[in-house]
TORLUMVO-161404 format. One record per residue (C-alpha): residue in three letters; x, y, z. Coordinates in steps of 0.02 Angstrom, whole numbers, plus 50000, padded with zeros to 5 digits. Example, Ala and Ser with C-alpha at 12.3 -4.5 7.8 and 13.67 -1.06 7.14 Angstrom:
# residues 2
ALA506154977550390/SER506844994750357/
END
This chain:
# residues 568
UNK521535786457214/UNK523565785557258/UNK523065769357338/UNK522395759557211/UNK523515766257077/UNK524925757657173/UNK523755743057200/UNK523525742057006/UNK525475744556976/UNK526075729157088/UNK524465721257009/UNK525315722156858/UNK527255719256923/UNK526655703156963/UNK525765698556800/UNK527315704256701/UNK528615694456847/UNK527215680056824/UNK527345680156638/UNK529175679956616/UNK529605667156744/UNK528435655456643/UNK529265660256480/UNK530855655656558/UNK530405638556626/UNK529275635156448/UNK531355639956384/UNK532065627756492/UNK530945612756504/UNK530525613556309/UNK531575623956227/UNK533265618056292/UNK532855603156392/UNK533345591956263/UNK535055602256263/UNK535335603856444/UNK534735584656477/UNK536375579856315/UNK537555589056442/UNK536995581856608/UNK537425566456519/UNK539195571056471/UNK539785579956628/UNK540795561156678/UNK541695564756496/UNK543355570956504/UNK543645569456307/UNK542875577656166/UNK541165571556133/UNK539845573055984/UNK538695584956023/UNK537705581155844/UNK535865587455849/UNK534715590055717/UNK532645591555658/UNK531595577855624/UNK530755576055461/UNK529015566955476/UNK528075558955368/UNK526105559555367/UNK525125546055379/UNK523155551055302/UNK522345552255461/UNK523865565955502/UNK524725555355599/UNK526545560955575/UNK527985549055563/UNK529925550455594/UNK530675549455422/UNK532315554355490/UNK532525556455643/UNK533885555055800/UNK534635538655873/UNK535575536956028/UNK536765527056080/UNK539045526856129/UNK540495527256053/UNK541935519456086/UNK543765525456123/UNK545485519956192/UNK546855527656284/UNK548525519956170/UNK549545521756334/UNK548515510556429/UNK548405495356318/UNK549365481256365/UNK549135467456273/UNK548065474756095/UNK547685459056026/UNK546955451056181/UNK545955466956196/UNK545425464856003/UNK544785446756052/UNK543735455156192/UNK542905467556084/UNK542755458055923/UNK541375447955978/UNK540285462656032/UNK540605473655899/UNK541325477255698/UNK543125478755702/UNK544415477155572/UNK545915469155671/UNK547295480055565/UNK546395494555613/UNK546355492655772/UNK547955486755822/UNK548845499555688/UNK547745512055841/UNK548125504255970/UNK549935506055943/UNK549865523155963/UNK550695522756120/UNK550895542356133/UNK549255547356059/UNK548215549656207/UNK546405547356141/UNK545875538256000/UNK544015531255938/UNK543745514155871/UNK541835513055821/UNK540255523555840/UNK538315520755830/UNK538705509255976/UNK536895502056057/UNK536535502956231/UNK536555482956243/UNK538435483056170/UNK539015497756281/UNK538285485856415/UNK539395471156389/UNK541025480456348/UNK540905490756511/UNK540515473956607/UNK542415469856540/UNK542925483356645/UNK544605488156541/UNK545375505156596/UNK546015508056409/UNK544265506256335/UNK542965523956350/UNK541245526356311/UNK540315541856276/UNK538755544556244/UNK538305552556058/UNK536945554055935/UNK536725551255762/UNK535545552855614/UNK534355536955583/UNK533165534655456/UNK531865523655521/UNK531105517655349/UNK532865511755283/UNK532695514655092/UNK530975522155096/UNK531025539255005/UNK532685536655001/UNK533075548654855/UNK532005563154925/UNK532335562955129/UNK534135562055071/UNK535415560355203/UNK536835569455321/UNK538585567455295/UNK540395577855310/UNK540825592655208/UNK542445594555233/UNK542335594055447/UNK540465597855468/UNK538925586755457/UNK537785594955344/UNK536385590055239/UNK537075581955066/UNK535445579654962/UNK533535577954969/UNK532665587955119/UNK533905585355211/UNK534935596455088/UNK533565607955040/UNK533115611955233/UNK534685612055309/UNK534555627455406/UNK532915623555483/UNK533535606255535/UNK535215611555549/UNK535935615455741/UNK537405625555821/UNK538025630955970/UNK536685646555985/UNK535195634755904/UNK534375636556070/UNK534235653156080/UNK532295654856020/UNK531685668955988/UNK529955666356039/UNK529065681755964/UNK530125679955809/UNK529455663355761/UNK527725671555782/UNK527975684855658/UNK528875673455542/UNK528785675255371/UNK529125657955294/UNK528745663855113/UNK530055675355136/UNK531255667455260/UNK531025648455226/UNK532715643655215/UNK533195658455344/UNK534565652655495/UNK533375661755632/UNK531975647155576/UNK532375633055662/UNK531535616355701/UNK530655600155623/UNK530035596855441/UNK528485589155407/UNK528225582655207/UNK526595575255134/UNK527325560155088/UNK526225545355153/UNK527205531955222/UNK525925515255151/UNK525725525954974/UNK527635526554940/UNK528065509955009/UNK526715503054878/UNK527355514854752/UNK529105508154760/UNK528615491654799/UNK527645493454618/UNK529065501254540/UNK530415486254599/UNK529335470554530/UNK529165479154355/UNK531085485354370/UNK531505468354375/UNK530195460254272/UNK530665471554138/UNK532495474554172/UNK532475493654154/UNK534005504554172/UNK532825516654289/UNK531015515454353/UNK530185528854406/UNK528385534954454/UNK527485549754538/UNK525965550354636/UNK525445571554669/UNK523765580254707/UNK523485590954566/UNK522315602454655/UNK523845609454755/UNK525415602154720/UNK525785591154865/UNK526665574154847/UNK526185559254922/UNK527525550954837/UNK528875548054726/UNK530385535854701/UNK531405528254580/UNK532435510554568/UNK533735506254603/UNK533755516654778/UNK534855514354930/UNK534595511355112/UNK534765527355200/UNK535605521655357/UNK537075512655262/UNK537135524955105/UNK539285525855140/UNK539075507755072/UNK538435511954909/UNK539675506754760/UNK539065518354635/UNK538515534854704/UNK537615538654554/UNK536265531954626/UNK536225545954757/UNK535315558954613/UNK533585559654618/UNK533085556854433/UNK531235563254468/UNK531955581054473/UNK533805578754422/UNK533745569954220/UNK532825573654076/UNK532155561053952/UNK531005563553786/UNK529225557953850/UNK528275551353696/UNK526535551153680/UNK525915556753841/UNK526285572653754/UNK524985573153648/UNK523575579153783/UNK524395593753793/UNK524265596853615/UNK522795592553605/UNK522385605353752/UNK523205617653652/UNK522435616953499/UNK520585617053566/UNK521005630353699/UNK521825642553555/UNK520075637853448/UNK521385633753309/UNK520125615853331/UNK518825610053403/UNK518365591453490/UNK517215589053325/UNK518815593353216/UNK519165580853065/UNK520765577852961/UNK521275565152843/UNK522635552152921/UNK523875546952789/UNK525125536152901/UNK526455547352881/UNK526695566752843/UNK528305576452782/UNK529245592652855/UNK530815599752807/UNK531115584952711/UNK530995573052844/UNK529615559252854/UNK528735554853021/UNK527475541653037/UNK526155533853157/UNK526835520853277/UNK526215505353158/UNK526475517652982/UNK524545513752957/UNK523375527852854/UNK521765528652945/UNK521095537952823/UNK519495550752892/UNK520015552853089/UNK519235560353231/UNK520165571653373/UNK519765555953479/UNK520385543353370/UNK522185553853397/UNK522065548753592/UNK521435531853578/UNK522565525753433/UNK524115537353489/UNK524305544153309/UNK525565556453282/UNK525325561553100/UNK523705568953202/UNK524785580053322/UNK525765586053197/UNK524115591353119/UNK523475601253258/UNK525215609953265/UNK524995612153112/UNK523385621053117/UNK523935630353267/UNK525595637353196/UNK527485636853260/UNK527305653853343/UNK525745648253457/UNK526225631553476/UNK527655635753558/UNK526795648153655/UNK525505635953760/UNK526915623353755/UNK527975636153856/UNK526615641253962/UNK526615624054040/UNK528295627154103/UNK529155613854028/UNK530995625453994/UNK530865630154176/UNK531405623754350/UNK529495618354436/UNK530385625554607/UNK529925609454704/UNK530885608354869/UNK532285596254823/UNK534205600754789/UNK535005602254572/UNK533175601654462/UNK533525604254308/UNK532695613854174/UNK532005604354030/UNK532745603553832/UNK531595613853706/UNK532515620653597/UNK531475611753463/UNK530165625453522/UNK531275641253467/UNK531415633653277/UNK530975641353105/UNK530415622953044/UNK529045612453042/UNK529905597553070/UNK530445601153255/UNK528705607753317/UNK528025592253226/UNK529135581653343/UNK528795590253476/UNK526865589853467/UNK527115570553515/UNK528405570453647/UNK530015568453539/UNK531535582353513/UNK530965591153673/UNK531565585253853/UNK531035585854007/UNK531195581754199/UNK529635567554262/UNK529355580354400/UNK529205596754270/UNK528105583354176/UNK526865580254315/UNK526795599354327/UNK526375601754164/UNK524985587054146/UNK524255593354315/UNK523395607254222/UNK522285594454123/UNK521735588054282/UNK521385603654401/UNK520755614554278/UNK522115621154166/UNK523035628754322/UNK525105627554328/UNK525615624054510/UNK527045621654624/UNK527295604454649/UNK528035600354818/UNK528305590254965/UNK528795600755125/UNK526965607455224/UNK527415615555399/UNK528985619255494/UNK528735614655692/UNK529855627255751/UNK530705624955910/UNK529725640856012/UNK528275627055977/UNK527325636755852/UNK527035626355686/UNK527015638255523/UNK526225633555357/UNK527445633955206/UNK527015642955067/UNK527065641454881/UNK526775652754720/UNK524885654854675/UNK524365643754537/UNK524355650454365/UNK522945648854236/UNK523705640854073/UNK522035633654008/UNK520295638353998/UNK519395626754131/UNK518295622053974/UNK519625615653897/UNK520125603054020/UNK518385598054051/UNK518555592253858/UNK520095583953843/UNK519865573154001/UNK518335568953934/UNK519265563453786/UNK520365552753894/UNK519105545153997/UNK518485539153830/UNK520205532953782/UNK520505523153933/UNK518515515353937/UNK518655510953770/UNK520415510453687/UNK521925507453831/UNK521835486453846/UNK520245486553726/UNK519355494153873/UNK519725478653974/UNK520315487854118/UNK518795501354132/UNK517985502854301/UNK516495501154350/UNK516155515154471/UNK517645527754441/UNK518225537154286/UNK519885538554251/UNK520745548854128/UNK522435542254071/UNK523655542253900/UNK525155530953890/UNK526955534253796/UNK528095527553709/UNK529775537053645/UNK531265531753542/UNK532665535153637/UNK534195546753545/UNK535775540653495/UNK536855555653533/UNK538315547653440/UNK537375546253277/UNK536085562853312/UNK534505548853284/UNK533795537153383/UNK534025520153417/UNK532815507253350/UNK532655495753500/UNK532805507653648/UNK531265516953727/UNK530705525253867/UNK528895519853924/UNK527855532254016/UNK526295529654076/UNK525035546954173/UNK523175546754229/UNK522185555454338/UNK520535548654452/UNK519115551954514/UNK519315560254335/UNK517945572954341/UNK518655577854515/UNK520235571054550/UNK521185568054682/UNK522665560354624/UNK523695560354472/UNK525015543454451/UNK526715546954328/UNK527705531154294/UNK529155525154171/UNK530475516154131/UNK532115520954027/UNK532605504553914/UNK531285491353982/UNK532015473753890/UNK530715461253770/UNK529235474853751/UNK528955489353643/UNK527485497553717/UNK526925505653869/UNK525375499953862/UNK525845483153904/UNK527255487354025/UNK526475499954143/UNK524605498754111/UNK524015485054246/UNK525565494154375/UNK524565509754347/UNK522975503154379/UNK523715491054522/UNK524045507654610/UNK522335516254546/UNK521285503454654/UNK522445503054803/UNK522355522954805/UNK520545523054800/UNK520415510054921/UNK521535516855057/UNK520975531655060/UNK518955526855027/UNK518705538954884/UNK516675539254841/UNK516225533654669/UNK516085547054514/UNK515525537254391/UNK513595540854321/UNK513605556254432/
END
């Protein structure tokens, strides 16, 4: 018995020597091989050297390929020893023709003559290093460094975001990059994994936690937001817009496949940018007065409180007053005896202001709130902003009146997608977002997790109003001319005045043009935001953004071979 309990004890010595002599090679070869392979490469360097490493964030292609969206480059940079130089202008003729330089610069360097190490140029490519080493100058040395690249150049430009100094460290400065710095972020103890750790990891808790480190993957999809913003720069110019924006989300769940805005940047030269206004993502970080794409929500509201029904009936006058102050339909016509559908398909607002109306101040408010629309959606990107209701919290007709059709009440594009989400999956308030898994550097990949969904609407509700829609697009948007054949799509476009806040009105020749709809509609799949703030020559959205909307429709459905809904 003695005997084989020692047999069983060595037995297991083994497994446990076995077991921890793989986890330390896994360590080495994985883990740290990147780390150790950076300093095998700079044991020749005498100087101080960038040691700058940092995650990848991927992109997914929608067969789950995943893409670098910003990722590592290597390459040299290169220095001089002052001291050494003896004639600095024949040495700028030598290196001028292989790389950048500014001749002042250099030679006001190069003149350091007691300075004993100074560096002329980074991002340096391995073909350049090449030829200035083949000129064999003892002033001139190269070192081998790495840098962040962004391999789509302006693509997503806004949301990747990019790495620069604060103060003396590189750090994430906005987008992803910014949101998820300390899981793409690295120091001098990065590689210390804790294996087990990552195992046990609880991202809901710990997302942004320094012991999470590793690589970021997003559901952005590379073709859909290159078409997106390809979309969104031949109307920004057509129409000469001050912004252009647009939004393509699964409403089911939340995730992104993309969103942009004009003008953008290129990533990999963003220290070139004159104005760096144009760093702020306006998806998340403005707030603008929507217009009529509004009005499904009220109309959501008012059948889901039973306050009316899709049968309800009102008389249309043109134009109704509150507080004193008139408001009107967008061409001041009376219809006279209207339908809950004719409010949708001829964009009426005398008709939201009637289902306010009929609803009351007190529970208007209260489904308009529900949606969200005065909070931050908590998507994953750096400053969102909360939206402008204040209108809400009045005593007075007038401002709920407003509000019921997009005007006197703000908000974000992204807190707007949120909130028309729930007519398409159900009357359910999500999380919108963009980040899906962190590949942590033990090797283990961990979902990232939102807040549940929260039921705003009554499911029969939403079945209603995008029937409503369907019917609005089939037989009212373009005089049904853009109807398709085998899919239904539910969709509402906007138009708002935009506010003087000089004179506390609004201008009469400035608008912002929105433009949402959702497809397969009885099922969908997708849901596409767009608009423009101050398009020039046109007053309506419907003739800005209607065929860029369905431009993007067909190449969605196409791409990713969605099956027919229509007649089913």
């Amino acid at each position: 018995m003695g005997k084989t309990i020692r047999i069983r004890l060595i037995a297991i010595a083994l497994v446990i020597v076995f077991c921890v002599m793989a986890v330390r090679l896994y360590s080495l070869q994985i883990i740290k091989g990147e780390s150790y392979k950076s300093q095998a490469d700079r044991q020749y360097v005498s100087a101080p050297i960038n040691t700058f490493d940092r995650g990848t964030i991927y992109l997914k292609s929608k067969d789950g390929t995943e893409v670098s969206g910003a990722t590592l480059s290597s390459g040299y940079y290169l220095a001089m020893v002052p001291k050494d130089i003896v004639e600095p202008e024949d040495l700028y003729n030598l290196l001028s023709p292989i790389v950048n330089l500014k001749e002042d610069d250099f030679l006001k360097k190069a003149g350091k003559k007691d300075d004993p190490f100074e560096e002329i140029i980074h991002n340096i490519s391995v073909e350049q290093a090449g030829k200035i080493s083949a000129l064999k100058e003892n002033a001139l040395r190269l070192y081998k460094e790495k840098w962040r690249f962004y391999p789509f150049n302006s693509l997503s430009a806004q949301s990747i975001g990019f790495v620069a100094y604060e103060k003396d460290k590189l750090t994430g400065r906005y987008g992803l990059e910014r949101t998820y710095e300390s899981l793409l972020s690295r120091d001098m103890d990065s590689t210390k994994v804790n294996f087990f750790a990552d195992v046990f990891l609880n991202l809901k808790e710990n997302i942004f936690d320094n012991s999470a480190k590793g690589d970021l993957v997003t559901s952005l999809e590379p073709a859909v937001q290159g078409y997106l913003e390809k979309t969104l720069a031949s109307i920004h110019t057509k129409y000469q817009s001050k912004t252009t924006g647009g939004i393509i989300i699964n409403p089911q769940n939340g995730e992104i496949y993309s969103l942009g805005s004009v003008p953008n940047f290129d990533l990999n030269q963003f220290s070139k940018v004159a104005d760096s206004s144009v760093y702020i993502n306006p998806l998340v970080e403005r707030v603008y007065e929507m217009g009529s794409v509004i009005k499904p929500l009220t109309m959501s509201a008012g059948i889901d409180s039973g306050a009316i029904t899709e049968q309800s009936r009102y008389n249309d006058t043109g134009s109704v007053t509150y507080n004193g102050k008139k408001i009107s339909n967008h061409d001041k016509i009376a219809r006279g005896d209207s339908s809950m559908q004719d409010i949708l398909n001829h964009s009426l607002n005398v008709g939201a202001s009637w289902i306010m109306e009929k609803m009351g101040t007190e529970n208007f408010s209260k489904y308009f709130l529900s949606f969200g629309i005065d909070k931050k959606t908590g998507i994953d990107l750096p400053n969102e902003t909360s939206g402008l209701v204040s209108n809400l919290k009045s005593n007075r007709l007038i401002e709920h009146a407003t509000a019921s059709y997009g005007q006197g009440i703000a908000m974000s594009p992204i807190a707007t997608v949120r909130a028309l989400s729930t007519l398409a999956n159900g009357g359910k308030l999500i999380t919108p977002h963009i980040g899906t898994e962190m590949k942590l550097r033990s090797g283990i990949t961990k979902k990232i997790e939102y807040p549940e969904p929260i039921q705003v609407l009554k499911k029969e509700t939403t079945d209603i109003v995008t029937k409503m829609l369907i019917e609005a697009v089939d037989t009212s948007l373009q005089s049904g001319k853009v109807k398709l054949d085998n899919y239904t799509i539910a969709a509402k476009t906007g138009t708002a005045q935009i506010a003087d806040n000089s004179s506390g009105g609004y201008y009469e020749d400035k608008f912002l043009h929105s433009f949402f709809g959702y497809f397969p509609a009885r099922n969908p799949q997708f849901l596409v935001f767009l608009y423009m703030v101050e398009p020039k020559g046109v007053q309506y959205a419907s003739d800005t953004l209607t065929n860029s909307f369905m431009d993007i429709t067909k190449f969605l459905l196409h791409y990713y071979e969605v099956a027919p809904d229509r007649n089913i």
